[in-house]
SERO-4910 file (N, C-alpha, C, O; in steps of 0.05 Angstrom, whole numbers):
BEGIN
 pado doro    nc1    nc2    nc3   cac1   cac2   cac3    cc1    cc2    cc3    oc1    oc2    oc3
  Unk    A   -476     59    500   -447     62    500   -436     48    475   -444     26    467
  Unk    A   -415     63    462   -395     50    440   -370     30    450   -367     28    475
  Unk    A   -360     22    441   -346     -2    435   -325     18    415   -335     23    393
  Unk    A   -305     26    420   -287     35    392   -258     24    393   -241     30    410
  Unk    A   -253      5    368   -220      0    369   -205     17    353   -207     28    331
  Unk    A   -187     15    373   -162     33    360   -139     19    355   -136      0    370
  Unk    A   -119     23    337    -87      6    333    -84     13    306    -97     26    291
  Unk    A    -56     -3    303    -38      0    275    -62    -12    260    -81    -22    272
  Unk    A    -57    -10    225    -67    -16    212    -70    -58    209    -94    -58    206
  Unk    A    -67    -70    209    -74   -109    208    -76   -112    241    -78   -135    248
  Unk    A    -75    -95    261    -80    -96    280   -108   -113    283   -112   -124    305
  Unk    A   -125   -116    267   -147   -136    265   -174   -116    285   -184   -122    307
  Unk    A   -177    -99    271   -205    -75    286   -219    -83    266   -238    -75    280
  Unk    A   -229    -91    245   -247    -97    227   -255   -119    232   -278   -124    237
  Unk    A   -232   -137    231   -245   -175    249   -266   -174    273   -289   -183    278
  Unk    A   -236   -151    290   -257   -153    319   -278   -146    317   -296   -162    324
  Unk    A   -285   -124    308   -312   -103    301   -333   -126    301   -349   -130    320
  Unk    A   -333   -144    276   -355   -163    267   -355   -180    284   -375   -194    283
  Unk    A   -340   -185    300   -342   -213    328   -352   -200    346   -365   -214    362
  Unk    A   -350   -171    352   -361   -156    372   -392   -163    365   -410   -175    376
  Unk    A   -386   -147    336   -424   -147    333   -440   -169    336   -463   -166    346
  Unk    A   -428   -199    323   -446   -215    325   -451   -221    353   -474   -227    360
  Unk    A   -431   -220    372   -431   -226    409   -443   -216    418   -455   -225    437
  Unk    A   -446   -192    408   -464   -175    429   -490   -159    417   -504   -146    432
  Unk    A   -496   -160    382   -507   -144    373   -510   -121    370   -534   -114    366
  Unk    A   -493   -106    369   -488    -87    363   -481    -86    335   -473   -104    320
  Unk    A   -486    -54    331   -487    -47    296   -455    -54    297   -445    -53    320
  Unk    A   -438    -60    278   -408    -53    273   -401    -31    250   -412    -35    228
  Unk    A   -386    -13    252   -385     14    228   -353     13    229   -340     11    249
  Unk    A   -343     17    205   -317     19    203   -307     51    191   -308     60    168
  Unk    A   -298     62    213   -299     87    200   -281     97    170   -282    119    161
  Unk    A   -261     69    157   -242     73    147   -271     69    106   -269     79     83
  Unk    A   -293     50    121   -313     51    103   -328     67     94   -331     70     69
  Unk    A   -346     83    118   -355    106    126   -346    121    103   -360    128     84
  Unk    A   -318    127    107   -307    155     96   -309    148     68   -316    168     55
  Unk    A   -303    124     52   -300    113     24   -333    114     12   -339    118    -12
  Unk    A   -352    109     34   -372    108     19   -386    134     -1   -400    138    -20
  Unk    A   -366    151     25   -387    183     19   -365    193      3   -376    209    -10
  Unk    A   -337    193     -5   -317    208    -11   -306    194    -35   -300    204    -57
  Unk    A   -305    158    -24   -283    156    -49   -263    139    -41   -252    143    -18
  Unk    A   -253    117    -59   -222    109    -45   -216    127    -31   -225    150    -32
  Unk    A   -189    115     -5   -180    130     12   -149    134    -13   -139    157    -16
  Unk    A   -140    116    -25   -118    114    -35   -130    143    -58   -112    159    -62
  Unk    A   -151    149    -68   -157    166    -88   -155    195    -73   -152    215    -86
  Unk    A   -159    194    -42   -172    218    -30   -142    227    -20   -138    251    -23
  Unk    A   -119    212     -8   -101    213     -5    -79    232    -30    -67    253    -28
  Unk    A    -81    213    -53    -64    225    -76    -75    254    -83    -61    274    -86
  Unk    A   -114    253    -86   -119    273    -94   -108    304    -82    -98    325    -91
  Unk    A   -120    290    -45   -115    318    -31   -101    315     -7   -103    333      9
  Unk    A    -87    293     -2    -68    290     14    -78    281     42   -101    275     45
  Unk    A    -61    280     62    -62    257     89    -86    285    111   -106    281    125
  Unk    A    -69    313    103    -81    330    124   -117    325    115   -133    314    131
  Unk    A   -124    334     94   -150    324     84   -165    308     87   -189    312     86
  Unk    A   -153    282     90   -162    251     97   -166    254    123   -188    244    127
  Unk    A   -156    265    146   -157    261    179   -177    281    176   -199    273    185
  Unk    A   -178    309    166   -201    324    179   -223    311    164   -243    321    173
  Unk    A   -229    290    144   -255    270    137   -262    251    154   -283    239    155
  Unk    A   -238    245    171   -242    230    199   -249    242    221   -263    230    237
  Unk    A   -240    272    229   -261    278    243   -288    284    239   -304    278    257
  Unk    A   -297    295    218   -326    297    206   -337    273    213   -355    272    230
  Unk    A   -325    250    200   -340    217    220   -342    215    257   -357    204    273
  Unk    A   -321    231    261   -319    215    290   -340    243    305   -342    242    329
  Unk    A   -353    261    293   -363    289    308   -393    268    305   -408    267    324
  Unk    A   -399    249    277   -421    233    274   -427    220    295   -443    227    312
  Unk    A   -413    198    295   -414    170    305   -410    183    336   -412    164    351
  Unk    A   -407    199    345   -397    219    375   -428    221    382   -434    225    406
  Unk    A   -449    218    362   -486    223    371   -491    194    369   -507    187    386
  Unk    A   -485    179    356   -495    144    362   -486    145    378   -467    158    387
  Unk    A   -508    120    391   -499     99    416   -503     63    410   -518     51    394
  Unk    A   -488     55    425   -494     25    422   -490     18    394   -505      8    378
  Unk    A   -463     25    391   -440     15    356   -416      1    369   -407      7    392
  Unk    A   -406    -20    350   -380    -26    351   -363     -9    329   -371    -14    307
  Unk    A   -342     11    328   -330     30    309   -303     22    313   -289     21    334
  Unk    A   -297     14    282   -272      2    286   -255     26    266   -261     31    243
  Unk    A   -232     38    280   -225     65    267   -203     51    252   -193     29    256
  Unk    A   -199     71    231   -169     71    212   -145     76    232   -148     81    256
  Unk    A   -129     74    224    -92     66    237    -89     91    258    -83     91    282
  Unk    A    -95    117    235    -93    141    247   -124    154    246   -132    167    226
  Unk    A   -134    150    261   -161    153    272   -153    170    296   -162    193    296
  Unk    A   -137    160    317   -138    171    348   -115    191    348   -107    204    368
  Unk    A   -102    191    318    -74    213    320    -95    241    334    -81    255    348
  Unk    A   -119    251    333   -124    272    335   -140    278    357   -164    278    355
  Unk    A   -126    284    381   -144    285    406   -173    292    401   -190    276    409
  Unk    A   -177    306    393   -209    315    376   -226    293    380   -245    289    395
  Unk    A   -214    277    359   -224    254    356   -235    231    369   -255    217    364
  Unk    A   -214    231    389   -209    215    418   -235    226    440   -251    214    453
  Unk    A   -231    251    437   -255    264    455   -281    264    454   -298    265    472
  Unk    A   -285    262    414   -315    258    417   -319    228    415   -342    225    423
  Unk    A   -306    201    409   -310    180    408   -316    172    442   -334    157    448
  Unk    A   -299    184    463   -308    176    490   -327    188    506   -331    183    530
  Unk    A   -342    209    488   -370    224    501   -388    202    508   -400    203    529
  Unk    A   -391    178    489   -406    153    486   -396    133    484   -408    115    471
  Unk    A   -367    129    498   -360     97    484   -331     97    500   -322    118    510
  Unk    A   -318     74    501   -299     64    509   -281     53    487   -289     42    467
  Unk    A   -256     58    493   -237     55    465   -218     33    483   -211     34    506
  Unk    A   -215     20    470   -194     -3    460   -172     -6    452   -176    -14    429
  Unk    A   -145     -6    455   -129     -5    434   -112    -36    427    -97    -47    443
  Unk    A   -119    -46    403   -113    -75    395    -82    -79    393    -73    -86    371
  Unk    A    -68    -76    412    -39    -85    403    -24   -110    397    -25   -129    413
  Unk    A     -9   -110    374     -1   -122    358     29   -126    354     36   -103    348
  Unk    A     47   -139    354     71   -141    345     80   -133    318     63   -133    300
  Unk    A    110   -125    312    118   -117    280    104   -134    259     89   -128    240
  Unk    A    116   -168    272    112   -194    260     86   -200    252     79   -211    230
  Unk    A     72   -194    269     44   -194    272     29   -188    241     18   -199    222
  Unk    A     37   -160    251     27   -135    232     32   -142    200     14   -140    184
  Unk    A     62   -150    191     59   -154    177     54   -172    161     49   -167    137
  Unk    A     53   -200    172     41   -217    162      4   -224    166     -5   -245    158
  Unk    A     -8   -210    175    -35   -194    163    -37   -171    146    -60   -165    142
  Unk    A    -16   -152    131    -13   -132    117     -2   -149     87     -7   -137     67
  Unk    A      6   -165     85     25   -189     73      0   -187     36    -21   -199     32
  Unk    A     13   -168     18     -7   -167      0    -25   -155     -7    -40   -161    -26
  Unk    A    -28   -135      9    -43   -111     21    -37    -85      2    -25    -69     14
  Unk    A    -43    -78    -22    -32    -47    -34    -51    -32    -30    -48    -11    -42
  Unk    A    -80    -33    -13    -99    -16    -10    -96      8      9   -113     26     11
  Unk    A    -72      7     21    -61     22     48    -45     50     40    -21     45     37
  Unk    A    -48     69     38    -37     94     21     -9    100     38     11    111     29
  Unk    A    -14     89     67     16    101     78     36     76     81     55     75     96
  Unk    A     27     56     63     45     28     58     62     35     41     86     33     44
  Unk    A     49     44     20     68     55     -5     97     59     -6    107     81     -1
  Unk    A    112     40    -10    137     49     -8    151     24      3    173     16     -5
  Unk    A    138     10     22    146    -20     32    129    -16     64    130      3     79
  Unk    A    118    -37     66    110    -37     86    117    -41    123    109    -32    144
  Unk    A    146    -66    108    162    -61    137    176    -37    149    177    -32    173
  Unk    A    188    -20    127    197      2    132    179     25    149    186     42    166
  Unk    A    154     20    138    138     45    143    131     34    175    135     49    194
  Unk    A    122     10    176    106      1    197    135     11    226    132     26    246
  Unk    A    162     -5    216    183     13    238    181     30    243    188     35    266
  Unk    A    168     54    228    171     85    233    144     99    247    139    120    259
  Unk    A    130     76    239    105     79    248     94     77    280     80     94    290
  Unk    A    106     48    294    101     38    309    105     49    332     86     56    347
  Unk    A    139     55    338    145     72    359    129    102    359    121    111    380
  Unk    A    124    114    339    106    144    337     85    128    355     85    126    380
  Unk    A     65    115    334     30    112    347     30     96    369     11    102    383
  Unk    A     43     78    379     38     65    405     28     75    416      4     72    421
  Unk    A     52    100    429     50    117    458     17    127    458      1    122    476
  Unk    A     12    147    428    -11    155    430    -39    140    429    -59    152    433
  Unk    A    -38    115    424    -54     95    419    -57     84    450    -79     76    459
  Unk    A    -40     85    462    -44     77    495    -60    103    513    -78    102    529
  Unk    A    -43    125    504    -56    150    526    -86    151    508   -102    168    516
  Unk    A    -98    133    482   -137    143    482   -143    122    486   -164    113    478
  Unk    A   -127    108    500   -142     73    513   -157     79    535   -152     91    556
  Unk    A   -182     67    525   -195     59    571   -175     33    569   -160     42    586
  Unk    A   -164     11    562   -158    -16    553   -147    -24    530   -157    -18    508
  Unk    A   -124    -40    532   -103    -49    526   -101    -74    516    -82    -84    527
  Unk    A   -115    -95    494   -114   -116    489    -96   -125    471    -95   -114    449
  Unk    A    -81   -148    477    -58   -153    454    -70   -161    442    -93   -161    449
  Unk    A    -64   -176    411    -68   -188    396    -69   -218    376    -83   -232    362
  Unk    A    -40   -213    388    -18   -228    370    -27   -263    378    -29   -272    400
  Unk    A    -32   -275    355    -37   -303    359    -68   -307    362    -77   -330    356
  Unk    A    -85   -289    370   -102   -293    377   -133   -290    350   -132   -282    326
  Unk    A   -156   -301    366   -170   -295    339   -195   -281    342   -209   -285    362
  Unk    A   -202   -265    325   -226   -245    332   -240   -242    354   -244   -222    369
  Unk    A   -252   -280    356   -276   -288    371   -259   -281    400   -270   -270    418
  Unk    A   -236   -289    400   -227   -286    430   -218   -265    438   -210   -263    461
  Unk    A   -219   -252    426   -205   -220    436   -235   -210    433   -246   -210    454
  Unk    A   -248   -204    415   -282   -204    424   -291   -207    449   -304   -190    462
  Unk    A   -280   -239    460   -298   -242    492   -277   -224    505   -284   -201    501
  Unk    A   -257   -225    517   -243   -214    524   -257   -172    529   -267   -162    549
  Unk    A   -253   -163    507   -266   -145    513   -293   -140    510   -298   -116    510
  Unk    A   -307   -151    509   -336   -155    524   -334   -168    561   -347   -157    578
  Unk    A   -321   -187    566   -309   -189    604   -303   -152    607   -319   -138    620
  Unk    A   -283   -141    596   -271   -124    601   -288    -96    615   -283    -80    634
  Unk    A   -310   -101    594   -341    -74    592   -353    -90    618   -354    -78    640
  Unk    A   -360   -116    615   -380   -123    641   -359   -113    671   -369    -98    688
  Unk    A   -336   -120    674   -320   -113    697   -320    -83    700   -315    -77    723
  Unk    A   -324    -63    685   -324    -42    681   -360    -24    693   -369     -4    704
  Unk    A   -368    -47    683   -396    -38    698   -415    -28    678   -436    -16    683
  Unk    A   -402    -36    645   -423    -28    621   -432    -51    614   -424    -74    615
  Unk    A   -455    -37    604   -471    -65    589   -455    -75    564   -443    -61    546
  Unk    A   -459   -104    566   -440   -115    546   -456   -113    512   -443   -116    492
  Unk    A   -483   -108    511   -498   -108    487   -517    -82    479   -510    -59    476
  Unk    A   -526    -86    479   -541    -50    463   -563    -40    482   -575    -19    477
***
């Protein structure tokens, strides 16, 4: 079984990912890396060929990582915008969604120009952002973990309790 987080972008799925992995051993894959290794900046893949282009390179990852088992996959912002996506990540895995406050968000985004849909200012975008992805970020949750204040390692155990109460193995 997978381990997959979902949330806004400083939502902290890359932290968690690596506290998952060392807790439990499991591989950690970031699908927002994944896609850069084989493609290219996302900021280059974005300008070149735009946002619709970038998501169908995220499902090409998520049809992948949908045949592993026993990964922590920590998705990009808009990863779960695409039920598709959602469907093949829970053939093998349980999704997460890391929620986070505005405040939160942006002071982990704080310096950040690597983000292609920041562009423009980040508080602004993140307002416009937040109310959209919540809703959908909750309906591809098995689970609901906040964030805010907290630090990898503990939101880590947290959803590792979460998998054992659930009746999955907490490690590979």
């Amino acid at each position: 079984m997978n381990i997959v987080l979902c949330g806004m972008m400083g939502a902290g799925k890359t932290a968690v990912g690596e506290a998952l992995s060392r807790l439990s051993g499991r591989k950690a894959v970031d699908t927002d890396a994944l896609i850069e290794e084989k493609y290219g900046r996302i900021t280059d893949i974005f300008a070149a060929h735009g946002e619709a282009y970038f998501r169908d390179l995220e499902t090409e990852t998520a049809r992948r990582l949908a045949e592993e088992d026993g990964l922590v996959i920590a998705t990009g912002g808009g990863f779960v915008l695409r039920e598709e996506n959602c469907a093949l990540l829970k053939r093998k895995g349980k999704i997460f969604f890391l929620r986070a406050r505005l405040q939160t968000l942006l002071a982990r985004l704080a310096g950040d120009s690597s983000r292609p849909l920041l562009a423009g200012g980040a508080e602004k975008k993140l307002r416009e952002l937040l109310p959209v992805r919540t809703p959908v970020y909750e309906r591809a949750a098995d689970h609901v973990v906040d964030t805010d204040g907290r630090t990898p390692e503990d939101i880590a155990r947290e959803i590792l309790s979460r998998l054992l109460s659930d009746g999955a193995p907490s490690g590979r």
